[in-house]
C-alpha positions as CSV (number, residue, x, y, z in Angstrom):
1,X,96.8,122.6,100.3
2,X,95.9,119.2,102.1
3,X,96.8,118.3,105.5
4,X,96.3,114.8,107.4
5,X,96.0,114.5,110.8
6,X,96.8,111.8,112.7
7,X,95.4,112.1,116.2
8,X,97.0,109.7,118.6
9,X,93.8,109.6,121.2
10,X,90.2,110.8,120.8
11,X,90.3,113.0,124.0
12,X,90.4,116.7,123.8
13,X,92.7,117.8,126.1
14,X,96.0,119.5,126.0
15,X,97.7,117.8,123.0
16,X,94.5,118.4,121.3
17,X,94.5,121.9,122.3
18,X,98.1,121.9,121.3
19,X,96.9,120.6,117.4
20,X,93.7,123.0,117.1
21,X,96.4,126.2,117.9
22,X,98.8,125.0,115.3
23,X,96.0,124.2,113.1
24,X,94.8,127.9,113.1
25,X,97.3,129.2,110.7
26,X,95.7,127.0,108.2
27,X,92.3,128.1,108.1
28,X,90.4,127.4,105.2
29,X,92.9,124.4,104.0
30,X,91.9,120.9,103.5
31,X,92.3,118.9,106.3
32,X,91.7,115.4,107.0
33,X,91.5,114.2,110.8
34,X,91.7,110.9,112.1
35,X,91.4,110.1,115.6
36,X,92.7,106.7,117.2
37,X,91.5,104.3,118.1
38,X,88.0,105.0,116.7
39,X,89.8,105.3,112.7
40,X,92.0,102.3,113.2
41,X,90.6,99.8,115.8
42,X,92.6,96.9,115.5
43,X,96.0,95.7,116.4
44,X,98.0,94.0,113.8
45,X,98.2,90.1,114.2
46,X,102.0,89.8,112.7
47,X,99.9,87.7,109.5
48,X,102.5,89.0,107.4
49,X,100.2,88.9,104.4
50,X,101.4,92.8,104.0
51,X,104.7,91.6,103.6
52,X,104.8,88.7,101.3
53,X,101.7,89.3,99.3
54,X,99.6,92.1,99.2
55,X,98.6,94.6,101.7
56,X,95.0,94.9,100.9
57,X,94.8,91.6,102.5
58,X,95.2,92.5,106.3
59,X,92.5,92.2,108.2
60,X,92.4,95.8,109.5
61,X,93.1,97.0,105.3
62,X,89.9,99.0,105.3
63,X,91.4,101.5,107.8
64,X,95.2,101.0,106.9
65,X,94.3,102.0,103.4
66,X,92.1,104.7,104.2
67,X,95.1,106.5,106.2
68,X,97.3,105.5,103.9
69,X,95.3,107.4,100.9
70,X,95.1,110.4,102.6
71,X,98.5,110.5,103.6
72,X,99.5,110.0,100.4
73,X,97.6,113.1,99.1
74,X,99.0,115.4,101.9
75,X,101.1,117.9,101.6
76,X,101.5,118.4,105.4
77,X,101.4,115.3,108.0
78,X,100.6,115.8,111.7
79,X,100.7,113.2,114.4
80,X,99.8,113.9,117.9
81,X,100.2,111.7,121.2
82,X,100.4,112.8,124.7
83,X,102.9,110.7,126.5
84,X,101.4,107.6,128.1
85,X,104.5,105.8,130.4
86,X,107.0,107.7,128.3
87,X,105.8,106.4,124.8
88,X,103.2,107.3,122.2
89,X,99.6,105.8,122.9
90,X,99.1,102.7,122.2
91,X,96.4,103.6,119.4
92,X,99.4,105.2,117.5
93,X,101.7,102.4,118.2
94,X,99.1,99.9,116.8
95,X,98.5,102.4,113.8
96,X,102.4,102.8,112.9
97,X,102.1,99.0,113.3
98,X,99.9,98.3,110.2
99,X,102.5,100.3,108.0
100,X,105.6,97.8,108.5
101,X,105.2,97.0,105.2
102,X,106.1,100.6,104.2
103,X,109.3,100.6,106.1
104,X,112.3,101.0,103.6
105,X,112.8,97.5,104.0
106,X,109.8,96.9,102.2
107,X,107.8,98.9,100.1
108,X,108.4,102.0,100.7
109,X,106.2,104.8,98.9
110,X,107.8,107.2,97.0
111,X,105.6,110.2,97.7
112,X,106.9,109.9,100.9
113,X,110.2,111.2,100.1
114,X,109.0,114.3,99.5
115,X,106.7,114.8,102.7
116,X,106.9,117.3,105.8
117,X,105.7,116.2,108.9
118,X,105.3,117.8,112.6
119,X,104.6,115.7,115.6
120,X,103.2,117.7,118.6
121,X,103.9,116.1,122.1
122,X,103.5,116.7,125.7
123,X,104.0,115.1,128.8
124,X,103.6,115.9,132.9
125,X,107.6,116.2,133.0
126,X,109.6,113.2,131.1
127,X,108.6,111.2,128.2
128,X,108.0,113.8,125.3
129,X,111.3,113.1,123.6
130,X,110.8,109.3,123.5
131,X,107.4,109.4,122.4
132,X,108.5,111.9,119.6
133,X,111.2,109.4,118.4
134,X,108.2,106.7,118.4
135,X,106.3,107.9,115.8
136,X,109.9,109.8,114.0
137,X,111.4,106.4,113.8
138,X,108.4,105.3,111.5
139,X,108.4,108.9,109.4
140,X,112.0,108.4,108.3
141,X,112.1,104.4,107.8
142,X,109.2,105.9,105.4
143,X,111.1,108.3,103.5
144,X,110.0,111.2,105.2
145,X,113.1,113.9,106.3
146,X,111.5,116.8,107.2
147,X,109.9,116.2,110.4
148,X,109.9,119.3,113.1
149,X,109.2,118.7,116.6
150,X,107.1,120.4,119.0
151,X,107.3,118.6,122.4
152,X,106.3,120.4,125.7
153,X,106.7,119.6,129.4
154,X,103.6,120.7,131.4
155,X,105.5,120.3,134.5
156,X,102.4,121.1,136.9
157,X,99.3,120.1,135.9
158,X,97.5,117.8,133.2
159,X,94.3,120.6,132.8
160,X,95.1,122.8,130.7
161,X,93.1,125.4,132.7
162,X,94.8,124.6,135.9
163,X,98.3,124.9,134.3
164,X,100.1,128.1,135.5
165,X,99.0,131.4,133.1
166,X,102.6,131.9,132.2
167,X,103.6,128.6,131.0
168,X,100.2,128.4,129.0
169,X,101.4,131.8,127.5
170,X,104.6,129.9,126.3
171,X,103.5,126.9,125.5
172,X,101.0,128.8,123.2
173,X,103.6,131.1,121.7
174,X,105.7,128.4,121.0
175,X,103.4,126.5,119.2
176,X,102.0,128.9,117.0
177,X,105.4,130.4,116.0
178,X,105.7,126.2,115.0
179,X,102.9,126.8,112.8
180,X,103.9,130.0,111.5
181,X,107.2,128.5,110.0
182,X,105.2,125.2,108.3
183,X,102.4,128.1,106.8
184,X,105.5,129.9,105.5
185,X,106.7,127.1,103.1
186,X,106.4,126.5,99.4
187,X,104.6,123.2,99.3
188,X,104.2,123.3,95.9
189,X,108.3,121.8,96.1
190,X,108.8,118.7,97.5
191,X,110.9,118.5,100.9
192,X,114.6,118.0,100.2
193,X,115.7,114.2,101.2
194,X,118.5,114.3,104.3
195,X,121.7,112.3,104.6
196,X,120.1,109.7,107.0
197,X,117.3,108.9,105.2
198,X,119.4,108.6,102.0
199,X,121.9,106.6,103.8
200,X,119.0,104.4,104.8
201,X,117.7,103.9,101.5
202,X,121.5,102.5,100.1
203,X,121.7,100.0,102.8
204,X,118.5,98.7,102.1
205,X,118.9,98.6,98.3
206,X,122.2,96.7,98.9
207,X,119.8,93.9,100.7
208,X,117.0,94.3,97.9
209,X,120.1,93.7,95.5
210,X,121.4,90.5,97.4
211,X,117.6,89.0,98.0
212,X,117.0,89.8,94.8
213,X,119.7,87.3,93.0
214,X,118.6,84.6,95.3
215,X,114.9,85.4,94.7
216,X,113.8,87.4,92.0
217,X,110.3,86.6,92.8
218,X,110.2,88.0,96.3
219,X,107.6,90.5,96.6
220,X,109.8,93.6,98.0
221,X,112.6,93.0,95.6
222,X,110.4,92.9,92.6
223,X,108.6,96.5,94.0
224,X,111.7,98.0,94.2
225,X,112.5,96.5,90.7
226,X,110.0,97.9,89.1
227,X,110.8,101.2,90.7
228,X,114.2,101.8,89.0
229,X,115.4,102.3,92.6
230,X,117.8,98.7,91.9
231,X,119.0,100.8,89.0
232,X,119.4,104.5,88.6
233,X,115.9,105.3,89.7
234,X,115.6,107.5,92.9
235,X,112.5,107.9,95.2
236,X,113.5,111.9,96.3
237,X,113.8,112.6,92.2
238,X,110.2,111.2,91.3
């Protein structure tokens, strides 16, 4: 089994705590770690070149891809951010960033489809939720369905050594009863593609369709061309 890990700041503090006790159930697994900003240091300049040509051409395509590969060869995706002002850190933001190109409206991947994915959050008191739904909003315009939650209010203190015994006891259980139910499952099948995301895919299709009879060259229309997904071709069957 391969996992990929996509930490959202290099500190080790409580979300990292947070990731290395969800991580324990998978001992002995593969797992790749990146840690931001250090494994993707740039922002993306809005080129577009990932969008109308090819995305080996940003500038930053030597960390993009790098991500990108081992995501691809996952079977388990993990993201982590503490909240920073009610969002996601800005190293993820910049991160998701460099994969508008793989938004639906683009080029999605198909492997993505088939992908499970856990975000692990926390925040002082308010902002866990919102900086879940930063990096969930990328995960679904990629494909990805299953994504489980596990956001925590700390409510008292930012040390984990200085938060009450009691809430660290729960925080704890609750993460590794998180992990428990993502060791339990058969990754060997790919994750079953929800409503939304297939909802998603039709509407952008329709646009691929429309684009496509006014341009048949444009680069998305002709990936999703030679994906079958204009025709009878679906990304959640591959």
């Amino acid at each position: 089994m391969k996992i990929t890990v996509i930490n959202g700041t290099e500190k080790k503090g409580v979300t990292y705590r947070l990731k290395e006790m969800f991580l324990e159930a998978f001992e002995g697994e593969e797992i790749t770690e990146f840690y931001l900003p250090r494994d993707c240091p740039g922002f993306c300049a809005g080129c577009t070149q990932c969008f109308l040509t090819r995305q080996d051409l940003c500038k930053d395509a030597q960390y993009v891809q790098k991500i990108e590969k081992a995501m691809v060869e996952a079977d388990l995706l993990v993201f982590t951010s503490p909240s920073y002002v009610m969002h996601a850190t800005g190293a993820m933001k910049a991160m998701l960033d460099h994969f508008g190109y793989r938004w639906m409206p683009h080029r999605p991947m198909s492997e993505m489809f088939g992908k499970r994915a856990v975000i692990i959050t926390q925040c002082l008191g308010a902002g866990a939720k919102s900086t879940a739904r930063d990096i969930r909003d990328s995960l679904s315009w990629w494909g990805v369905s299953y994504i489980r939650e596990c956001k925590y209010k700390l409510m008292s203190e930012i040390s984990w050594d200085k938060i009450p015994a009691k809430k660290r006891e729960a925080i704890s259980g609750s993460i590794r009863k998180c992990s428990a139910k993502m060791r339990s499952i058969d990754y060997n099948k790919r994750a079953r593609t929800g409503f939304m995301v297939k909802m998603k895919f039709y509407m952008v299709r329709m646009l691929q369709t429309g684009l496509g009879k006014d341009n048949p060259e444009y680069t998305d229309y002709k990936y999703w061309k030679s994906n079958g997904w204009i025709d009878k071709v679906r990304p959640w069957k591959a």
